[in-house]
C-alpha positions in Angstrom: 45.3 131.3 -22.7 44.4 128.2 -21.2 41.7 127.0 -19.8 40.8 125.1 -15.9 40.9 121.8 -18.5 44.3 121.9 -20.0 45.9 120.9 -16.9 48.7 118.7 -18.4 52.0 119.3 -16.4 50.4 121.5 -13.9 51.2 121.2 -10.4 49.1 119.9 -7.5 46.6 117.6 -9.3 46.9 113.8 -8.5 47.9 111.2 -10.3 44.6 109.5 -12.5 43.8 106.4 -11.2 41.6 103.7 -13.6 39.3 101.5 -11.6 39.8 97.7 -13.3 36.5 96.7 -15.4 34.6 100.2 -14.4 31.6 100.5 -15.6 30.7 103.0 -18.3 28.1 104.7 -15.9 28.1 105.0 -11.7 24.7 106.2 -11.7 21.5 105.0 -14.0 21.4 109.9 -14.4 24.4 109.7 -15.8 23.2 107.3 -18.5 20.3 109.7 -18.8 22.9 112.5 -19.8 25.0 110.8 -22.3 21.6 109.7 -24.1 20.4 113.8 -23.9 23.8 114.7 -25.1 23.1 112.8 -28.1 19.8 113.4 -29.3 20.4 117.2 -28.9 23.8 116.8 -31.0 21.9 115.2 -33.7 19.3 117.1 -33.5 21.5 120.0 -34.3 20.5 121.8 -31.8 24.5 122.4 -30.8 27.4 120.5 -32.1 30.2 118.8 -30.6 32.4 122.0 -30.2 29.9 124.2 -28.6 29.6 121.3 -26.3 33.0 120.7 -25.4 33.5 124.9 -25.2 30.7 125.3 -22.9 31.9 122.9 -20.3 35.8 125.0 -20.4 33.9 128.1 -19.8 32.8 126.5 -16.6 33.5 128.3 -13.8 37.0 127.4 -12.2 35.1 125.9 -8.7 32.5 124.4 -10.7 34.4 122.6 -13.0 36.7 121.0 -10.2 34.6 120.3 -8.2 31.8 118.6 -10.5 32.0 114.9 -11.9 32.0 114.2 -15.2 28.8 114.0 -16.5 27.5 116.8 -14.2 30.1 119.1 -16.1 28.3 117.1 -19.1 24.9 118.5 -17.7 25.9 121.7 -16.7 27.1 122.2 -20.1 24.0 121.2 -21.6 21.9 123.5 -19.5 24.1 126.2 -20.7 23.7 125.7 -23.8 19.8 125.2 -24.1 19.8 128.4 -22.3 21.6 130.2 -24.8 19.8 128.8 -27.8 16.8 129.9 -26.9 15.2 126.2 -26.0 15.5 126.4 -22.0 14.9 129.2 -19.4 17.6 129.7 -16.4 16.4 126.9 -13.9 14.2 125.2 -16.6 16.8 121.9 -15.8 17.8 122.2 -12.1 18.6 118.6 -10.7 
């Protein structure tokens, strides 16, 4: 079964389109993301996989219509809240 990611060969999406010379990070949160991300990967607090499964189990919506890195942070939310080291809410924007 595949999931809202794997959309290689589906219909209806647009073409990807690099910007020359963009920069790594749009905004100075999205920086802020990329350095939790880390730190809670080597923490071993998840791994890599769980990181990259919780963002596919986005929902459909949410996952279209996010950016990037705020399907990186809603991923992390998710999975602080389901090891135990984050309430619901605990990292609303």
């Amino acid at each position: 079964m595949s999931r809202i990611n794997d959309v290689g060969g589906m219909a209806g999406f647009p073409a990807i389109v690099e910007e020359p010379d963009e920069p790594r990070f749009h905004e100075d949160w999205e920086a802020h993301v990329f350095a939790l991300n880390g730190a809670l990967i080597k923490r071993g607090v998840y791994n890599l996989d769980e990181f990259r499964d919780a963002q596919e189990r986005l929902p459909v919506a949410q996952f279209l219509g996010s950016s990037y890195y705020e399907r990186w942070f809603a991923a992390i939310n998710t999975l602080l809240v389901e090891k135990g080291v984050a309430a619901p809410g605990d990292l609303e924007p």
